[in-house]
ZAMARGU-4260 file (C-alpha; in steps of 0.2 Angstrom, whole numbers, plus 5000, padded with zeros to 4 digits):
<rodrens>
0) 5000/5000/5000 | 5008/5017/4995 | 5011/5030/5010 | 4999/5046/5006 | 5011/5061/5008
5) 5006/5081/5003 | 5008/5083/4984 | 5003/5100/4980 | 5001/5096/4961 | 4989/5083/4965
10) 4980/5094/4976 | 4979/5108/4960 | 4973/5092/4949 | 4960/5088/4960 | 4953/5106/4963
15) 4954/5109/4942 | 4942/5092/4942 | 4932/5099/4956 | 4929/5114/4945 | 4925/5102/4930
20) 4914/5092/4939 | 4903/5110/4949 | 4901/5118/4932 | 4893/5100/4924 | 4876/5101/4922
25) 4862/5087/4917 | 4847/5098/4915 | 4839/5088/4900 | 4825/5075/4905 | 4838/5060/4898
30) 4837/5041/4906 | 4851/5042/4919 | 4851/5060/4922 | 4845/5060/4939 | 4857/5046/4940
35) 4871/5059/4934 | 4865/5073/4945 | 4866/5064/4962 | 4882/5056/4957 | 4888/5073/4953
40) 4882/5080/4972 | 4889/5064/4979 | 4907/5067/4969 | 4907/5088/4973 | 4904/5081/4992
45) 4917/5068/4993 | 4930/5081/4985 | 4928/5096/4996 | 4923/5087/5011 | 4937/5071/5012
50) 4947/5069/4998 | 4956/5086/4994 | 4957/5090/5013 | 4967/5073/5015 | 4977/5076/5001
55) 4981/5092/5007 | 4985/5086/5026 | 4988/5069/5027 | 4992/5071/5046 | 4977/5076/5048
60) 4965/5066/5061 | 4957/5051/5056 | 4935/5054/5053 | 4926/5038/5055 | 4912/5038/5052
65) 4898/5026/5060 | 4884/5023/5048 | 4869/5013/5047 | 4852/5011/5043 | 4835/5017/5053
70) 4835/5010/5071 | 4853/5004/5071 | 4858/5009/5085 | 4873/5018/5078 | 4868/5034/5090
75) 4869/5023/5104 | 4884/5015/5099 | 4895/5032/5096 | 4885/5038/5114 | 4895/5019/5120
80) 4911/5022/5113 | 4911/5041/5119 | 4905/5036/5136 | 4893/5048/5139 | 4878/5054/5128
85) 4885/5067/5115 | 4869/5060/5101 | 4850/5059/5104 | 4846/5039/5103 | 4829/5034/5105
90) 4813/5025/5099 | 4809/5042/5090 | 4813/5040/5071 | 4822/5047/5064 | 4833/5050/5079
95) 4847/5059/5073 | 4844/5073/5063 | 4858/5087/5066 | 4875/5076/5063 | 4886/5076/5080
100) 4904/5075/5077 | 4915/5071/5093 | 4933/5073/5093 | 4948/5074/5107 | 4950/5092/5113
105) 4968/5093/5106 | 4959/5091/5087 | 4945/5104/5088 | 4954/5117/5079 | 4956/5102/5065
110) 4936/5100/5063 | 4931/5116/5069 | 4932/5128/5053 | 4928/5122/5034 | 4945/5111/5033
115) 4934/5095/5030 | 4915/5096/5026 | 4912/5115/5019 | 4895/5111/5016 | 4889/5111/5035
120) 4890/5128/5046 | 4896/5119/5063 | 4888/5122/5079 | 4893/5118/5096 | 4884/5105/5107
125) 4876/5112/5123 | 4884/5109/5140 | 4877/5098/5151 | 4877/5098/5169 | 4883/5080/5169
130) 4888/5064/5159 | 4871/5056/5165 | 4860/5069/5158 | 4854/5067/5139 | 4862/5078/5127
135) 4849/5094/5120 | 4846/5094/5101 | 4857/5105/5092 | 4849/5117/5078 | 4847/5109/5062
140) 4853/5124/5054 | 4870/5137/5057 | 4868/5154/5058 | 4871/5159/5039 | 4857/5144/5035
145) 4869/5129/5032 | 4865/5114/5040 | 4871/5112/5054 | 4887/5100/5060 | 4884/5098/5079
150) 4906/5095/5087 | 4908/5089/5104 | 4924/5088/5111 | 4930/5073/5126 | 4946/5066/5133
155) 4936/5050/5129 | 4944/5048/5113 | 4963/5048/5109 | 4969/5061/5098 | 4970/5060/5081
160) 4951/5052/5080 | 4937/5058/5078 | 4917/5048/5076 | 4904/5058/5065 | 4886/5053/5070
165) 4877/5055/5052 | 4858/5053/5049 | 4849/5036/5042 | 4855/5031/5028 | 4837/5025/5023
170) 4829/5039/5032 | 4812/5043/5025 | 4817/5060/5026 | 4827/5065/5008 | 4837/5077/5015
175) 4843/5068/5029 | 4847/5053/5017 | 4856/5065/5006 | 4865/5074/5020 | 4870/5055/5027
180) 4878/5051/5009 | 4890/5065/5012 | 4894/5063/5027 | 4899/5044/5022 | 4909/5049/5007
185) 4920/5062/5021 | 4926/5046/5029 | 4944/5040/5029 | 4937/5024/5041 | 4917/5018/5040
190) 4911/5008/5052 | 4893/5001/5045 | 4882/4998/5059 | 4868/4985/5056 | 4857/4972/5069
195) 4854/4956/5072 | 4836/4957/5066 | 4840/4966/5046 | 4858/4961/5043 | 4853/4954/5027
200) 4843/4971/5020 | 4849/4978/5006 | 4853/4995/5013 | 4866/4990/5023 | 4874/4977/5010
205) 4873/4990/4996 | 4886/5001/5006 | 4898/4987/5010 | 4898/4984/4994 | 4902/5002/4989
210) 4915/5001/5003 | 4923/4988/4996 | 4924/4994/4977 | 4930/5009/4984 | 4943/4999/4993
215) 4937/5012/5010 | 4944/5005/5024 | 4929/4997/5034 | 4925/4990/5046 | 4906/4982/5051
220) 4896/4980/5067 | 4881/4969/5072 | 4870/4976/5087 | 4856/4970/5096 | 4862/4950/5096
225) 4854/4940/5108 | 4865/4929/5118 | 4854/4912/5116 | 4856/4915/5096 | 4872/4924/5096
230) 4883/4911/5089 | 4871/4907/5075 | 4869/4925/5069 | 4888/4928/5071 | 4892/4912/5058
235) 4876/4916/5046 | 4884/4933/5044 | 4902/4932/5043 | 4896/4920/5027 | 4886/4932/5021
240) 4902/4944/5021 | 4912/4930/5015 | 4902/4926/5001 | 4902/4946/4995 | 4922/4946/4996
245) 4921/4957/5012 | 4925/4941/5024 | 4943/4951/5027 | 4935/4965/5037 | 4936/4969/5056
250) 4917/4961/5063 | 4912/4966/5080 | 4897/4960/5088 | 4889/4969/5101 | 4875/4959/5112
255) 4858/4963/5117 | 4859/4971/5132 | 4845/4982/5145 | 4845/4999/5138 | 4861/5005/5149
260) 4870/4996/5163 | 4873/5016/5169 | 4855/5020/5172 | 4855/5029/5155 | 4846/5027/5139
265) 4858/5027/5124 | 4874/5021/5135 | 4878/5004/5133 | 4891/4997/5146 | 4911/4998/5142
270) 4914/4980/5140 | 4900/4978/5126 | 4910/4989/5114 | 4930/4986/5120 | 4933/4978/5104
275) 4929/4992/5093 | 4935/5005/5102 | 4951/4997/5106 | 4952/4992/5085 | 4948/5012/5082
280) 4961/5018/5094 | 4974/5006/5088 | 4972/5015/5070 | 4973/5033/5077 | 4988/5027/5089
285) 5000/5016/5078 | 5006/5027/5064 | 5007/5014/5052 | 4990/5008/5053 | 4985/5027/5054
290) 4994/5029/5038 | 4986/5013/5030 | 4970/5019/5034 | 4971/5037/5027 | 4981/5031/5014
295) 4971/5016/5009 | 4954/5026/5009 | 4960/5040/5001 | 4970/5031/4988 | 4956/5020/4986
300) 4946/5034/4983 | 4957/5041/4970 | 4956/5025/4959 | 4938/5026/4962 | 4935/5043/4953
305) 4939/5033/4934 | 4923/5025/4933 | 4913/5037/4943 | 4921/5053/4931 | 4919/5042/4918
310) 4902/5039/4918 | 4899/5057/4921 | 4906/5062/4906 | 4896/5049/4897 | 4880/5057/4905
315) 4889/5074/4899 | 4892/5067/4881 | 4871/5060/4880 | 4867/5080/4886 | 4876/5089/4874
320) 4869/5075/4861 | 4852/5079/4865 | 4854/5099/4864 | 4863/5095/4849 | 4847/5087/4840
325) 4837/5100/4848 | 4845/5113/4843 | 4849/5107/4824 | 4828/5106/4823 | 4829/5126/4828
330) 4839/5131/4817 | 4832/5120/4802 | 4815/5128/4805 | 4822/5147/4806 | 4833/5144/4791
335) 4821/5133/4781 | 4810/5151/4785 | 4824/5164/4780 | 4825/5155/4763 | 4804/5156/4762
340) 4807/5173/4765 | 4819/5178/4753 | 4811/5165/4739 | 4792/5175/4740 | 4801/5192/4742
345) 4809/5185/4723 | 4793/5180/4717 | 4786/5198/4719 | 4774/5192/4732 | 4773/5208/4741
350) 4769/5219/4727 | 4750/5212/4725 | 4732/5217/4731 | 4732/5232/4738 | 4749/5236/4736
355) 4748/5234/4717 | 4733/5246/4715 | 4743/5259/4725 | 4759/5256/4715 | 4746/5258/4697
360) 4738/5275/4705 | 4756/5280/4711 | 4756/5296/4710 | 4740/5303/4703 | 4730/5296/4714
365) 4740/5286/4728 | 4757/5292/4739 | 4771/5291/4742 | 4766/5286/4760 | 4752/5275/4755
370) 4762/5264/4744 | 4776/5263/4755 | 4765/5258/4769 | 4754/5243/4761 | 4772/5236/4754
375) 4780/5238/4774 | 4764/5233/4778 | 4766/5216/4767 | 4782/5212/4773 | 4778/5212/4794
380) 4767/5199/4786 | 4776/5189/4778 | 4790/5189/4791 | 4779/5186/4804 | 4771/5171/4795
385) 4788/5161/4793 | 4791/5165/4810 | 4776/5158/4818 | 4780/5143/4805 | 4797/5142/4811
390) 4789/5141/4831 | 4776/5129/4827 | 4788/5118/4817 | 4800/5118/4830 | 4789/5113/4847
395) 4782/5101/4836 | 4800/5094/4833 | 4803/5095/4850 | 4788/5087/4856 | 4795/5070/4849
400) 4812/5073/4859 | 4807/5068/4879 | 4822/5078/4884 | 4816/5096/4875 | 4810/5109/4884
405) 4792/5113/4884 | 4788/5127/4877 | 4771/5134/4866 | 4770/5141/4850 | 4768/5161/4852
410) 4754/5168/4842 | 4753/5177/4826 | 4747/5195/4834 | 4761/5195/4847 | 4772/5192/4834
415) 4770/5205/4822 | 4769/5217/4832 | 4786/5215/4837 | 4792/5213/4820 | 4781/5228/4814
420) 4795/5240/4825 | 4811/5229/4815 | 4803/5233/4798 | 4797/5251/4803 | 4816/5254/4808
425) 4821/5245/4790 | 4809/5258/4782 | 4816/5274/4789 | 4835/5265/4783 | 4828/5267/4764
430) 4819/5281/4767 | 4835/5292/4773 | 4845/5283/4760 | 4832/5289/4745 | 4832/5305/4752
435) 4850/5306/4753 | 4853/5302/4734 | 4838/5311/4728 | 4847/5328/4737 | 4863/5322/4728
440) 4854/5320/4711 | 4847/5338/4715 | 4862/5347/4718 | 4866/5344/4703 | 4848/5349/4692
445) 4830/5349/4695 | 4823/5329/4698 | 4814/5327/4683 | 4796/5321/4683 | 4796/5302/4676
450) 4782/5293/4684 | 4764/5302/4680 | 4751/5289/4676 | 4740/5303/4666 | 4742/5321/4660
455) 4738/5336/4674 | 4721/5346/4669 | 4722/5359/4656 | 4732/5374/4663 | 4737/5366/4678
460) 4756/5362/4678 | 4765/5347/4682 | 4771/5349/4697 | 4790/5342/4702 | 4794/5324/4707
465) 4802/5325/4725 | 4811/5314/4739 | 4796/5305/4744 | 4793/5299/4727 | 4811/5294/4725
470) 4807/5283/4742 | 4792/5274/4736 | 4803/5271/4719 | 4816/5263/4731 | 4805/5253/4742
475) 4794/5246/4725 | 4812/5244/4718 | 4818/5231/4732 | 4803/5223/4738 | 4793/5222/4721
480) 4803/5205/4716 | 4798/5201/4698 | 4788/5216/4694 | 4800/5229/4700 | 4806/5233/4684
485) 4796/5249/4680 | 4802/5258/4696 | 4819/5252/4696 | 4820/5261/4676 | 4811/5276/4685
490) 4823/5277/4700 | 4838/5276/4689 | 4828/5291/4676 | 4824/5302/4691 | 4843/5303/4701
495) 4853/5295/4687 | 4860/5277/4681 | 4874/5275/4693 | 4866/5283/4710 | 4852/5272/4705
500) 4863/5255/4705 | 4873/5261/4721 | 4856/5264/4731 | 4848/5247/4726 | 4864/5238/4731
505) 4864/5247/4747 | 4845/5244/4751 | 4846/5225/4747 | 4860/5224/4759 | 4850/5234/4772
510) 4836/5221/4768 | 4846/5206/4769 | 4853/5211/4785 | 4835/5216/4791 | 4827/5198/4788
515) 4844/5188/4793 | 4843/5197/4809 | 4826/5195/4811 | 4825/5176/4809 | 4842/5176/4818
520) 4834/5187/4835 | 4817/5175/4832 | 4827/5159/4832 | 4835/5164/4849 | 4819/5170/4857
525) 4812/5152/4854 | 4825/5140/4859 | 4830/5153/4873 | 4824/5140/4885 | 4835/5129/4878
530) 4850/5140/4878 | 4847/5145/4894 | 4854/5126/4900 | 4870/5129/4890 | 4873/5110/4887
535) 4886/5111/4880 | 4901/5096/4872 | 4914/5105/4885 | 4909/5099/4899 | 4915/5079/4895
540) 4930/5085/4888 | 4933/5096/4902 | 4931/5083/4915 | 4941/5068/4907 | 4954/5079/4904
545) 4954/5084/4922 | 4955/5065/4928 | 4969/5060/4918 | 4978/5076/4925 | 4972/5070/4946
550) 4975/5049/4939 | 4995/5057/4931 | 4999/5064/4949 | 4989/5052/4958 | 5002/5037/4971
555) 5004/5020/4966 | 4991/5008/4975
</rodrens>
């Protein structure tokens, strides 16, 4: 077994993963995402509150942790080894709720700040006037509305140990099974607590075998035996642990007894738990079993985060597949609708209806504003038709995927009236540019008159053509499509071949850009809820990377 000593490197290594595996995020509905997040919550707890601590100072105090199921008596048992009543143990269930941690006076200063377990605010267990009096509850909950971590300090135990108290692990209570899980994985020594009466649940077995995988130093006890069947029970479960490969670890058996041969609840007597504490002492005393059981856990612990990182990624990798898929239907709906766009614009779709009977009567009998307004008018439409399309086809695309978020189409009305500002701001664009070159055309003669539909009354003259008539030129010149021709010959007779050529080029660029940043702004605004996860392929590159960096700096074991 390879000696754990500090290695600042590997310490940087394992903060860098820390950092890769706090910014992974599993948001999509996926089979195994739940999987992925608790694994993630499980990982971030083992890191901050055992492994890069351990790293960091591996002559640090041994943390063992006594764990077991509902009704275990593991409160009474830390209460037994402590010899006085630090944790509530009753028939009340579930009995522990605020996690007591009891350590020799000389550590305090080891457990008493965020060294080990940031997650938990500590608190300080009330005094008692004496040993024979129960313990009062500590507060759930620190002052700055962490939960709380209750430390005890006694002679009791020798220095460099220290026993954590957790909640069930099977507690009916989510929290207080999430909050026994990461008190588990801050272990460098777990001793799993189970009884005479549900040694063979589940619960209990599935965290040997955890232990074991994890290669955790472990040791297990079996409470509540009664004497007549003690033998029996004892042989039954060591092949049980045989059987599971764990026949290697340390067993004690601790009998049925009266509830405290001190007059106490929750205190059994010395001699019922001599063997454990005496094993527990012997790995906080003898500095090479100290070192094999920091060094074994934490080692163990660092070969265990391949398969645990690994299978993180893969969830990482099946997100960013998913957002991939979802966000390739987006686009294909907006950009299927940007060529829609384009092709009717082409088609001279615009330029019909009521916009070509202004355009006919333009000017005698129909403005400048009136046909500029039925073509800008026309184009809100249309834009705001593809866009809805583009919604509708993408939640129905997205409706097939069980991972997408839900989201509804947004209707028609809502949507052109947003649009109607982007073209308005479009149409003042080509209106300033018309009247730009139509002042430039002017300086240098009088704009000839070149669109009149019918000759003015006798005596009346014919009055000049002007700026707003070059407008409605422009604007029927780039949305017009195939019937465009007429104003585009009209535009270039009124301010001149050339400034003609140079104000069309300029306008289709302004309406390119206006219906590519339309659809563009559109597309975002529907798949913002998507986006909004940022799922992204980074994350499973990020964190293998930072595995094979901590795995490259990581001890032989």
């Amino acid at each position: 077994m390879a000696i754990l000593e500090a290695r600042p490197e590997l310490v940087e290594a394992l903060t860098a993963l820390r950092e890769r595996v706090a910014a992974a995020r599993f948001p999509l509905a996926l089979p195994g995402a739940e999987r992925a997040r608790r694994s993630r919550a499980e990982l971030l707890a083992q890191l901050d509150g055992y492994l890069v601590p351990r790293v960091r100072e591996p002559d640090a105090p041994l943390l063992a942790v006594i764990g077991g199921s509902t009704g275990a008596g593991k409160s009474t048992l830390v209460n037994s080894l402590v010899g006085r009543r630090v944790s509530e143990a009753g028939v009340l269930r579930p009995t522990t709720r605020t996690p007591v941690l009891v350590c020799h006076p000389d550590d305090h200063h080891w457990f008493a700040g965020p060294r080990v377990l940031p997650q938990f605010g500590r608190v300080w267990m009330p005094r008692q006037e004496d040993d024979e009096q129960a313990p009062m509850p500590p507060p759930s909950h620190a002052e700055d509305g962490r939960p709380a971590l209750a430390v005890e300090t006694t002679r009791s135990l020798p220095p460099g140990l220290a026993l954590l108290d957790p909640p069930d692990i099977d507690s009916l209570i989510a929290r207080n099974r999430d909050m026994a899980a990461d008190l588990i994985c801050a272990a460098d020594v777990w001793v799993l607590v189970t009884t005479a009466a549900r040694y063979a649940d589940a619960v209990p077995w599935n965290l040997l075998r955890s232990a074991r995988d994890a290669r955790v130093v472990l040791a297990t006890v079996l409470a509540r035996v009664p004497h007549q069947h003690a033998p029996e029970i004892s042989r039954h479960y060591a092949a049980l642990l045989e059987r599971a490969g764990l026949g290697s670890i340390p067993r004690f058996t601790v009998p049925e007894l009266p509830e405290s041969a001190r007059g106490g609840y929750g205190v059994l007597p010395a001699s019922a738990v001599a063997p454990l504490r005496e094993w527990l002492a012997a790995r906080a005393r003898d500095p090479a079993a100290r070192a094999v059981a920091a060094s074994g856990t934490a080692i163990g612990t660092l070969r265990a985060l391949r398969p645990r990182i690994g299978a993180l990624a893969a969830a990482a990798a099946a997100q960013a597949a998913a957002a991939g898929r979802l966000d390739r239907e987006l686009n294909a709906a907006h950009r299927d609708a940007a060529e829609r766009v384009r092709a009717r614009l082409e088609a001279g779709d615009l330029l019909t209806g009521q916009a070509r009977a202004h355009w006919l009567a333009f000017p005698d009998d129909s403005s400048s504003d009136e046909v500029i307004d039925s073509l800008v008018d026309g184009l809100t439409g249309l834009l705001a038709e593809a866009v809805v399309a583009a919604d509708e086809r993408t939640v129905s695309a997205w409706r097939g995927e069980p991972a997408a978020p839900s989201r509804e189409a947004e209707p028609f009305p809502s949507v052109r009236e947003r649009l109607g500002v982007t073209v308005r701001r479009l149409r003042r664009c080509l209106e300033e540019l018309a009247e730009e070159e139509a002042a430039a055309a002017l300086a240098a003669g009088p704009l000839r008159v070149v669109v009149r539909r019918r000759s003015p009354p006798p005596g009346e003259e014919r009055p000049p053509c002007d700026a707003g008539e070059a407008s409605a030129l422009l604007t029927v010149a780039l949305l017009g499509g195939r019937d465009s021709r007429p104003a585009a010959e009209a535009l270039a007779a009124l301010i001149g071949p050339a400034r003609a050529a140079s104000v069309r080029r300029r306008a289709g660029e302004l309406l390119e850009e206006c219906v590519r940043r339309t659809i563009s702004e559109e597309r975002d605004r529907c798949g913002a809820a998507l986006h909004r996860l940022a799922v992204t392929p980074d994350h499973q590159v990020e964190l293998i990377g930072a595995l094979s960096s901590v795995l490259r700096r990581s001890p032989p074991g």
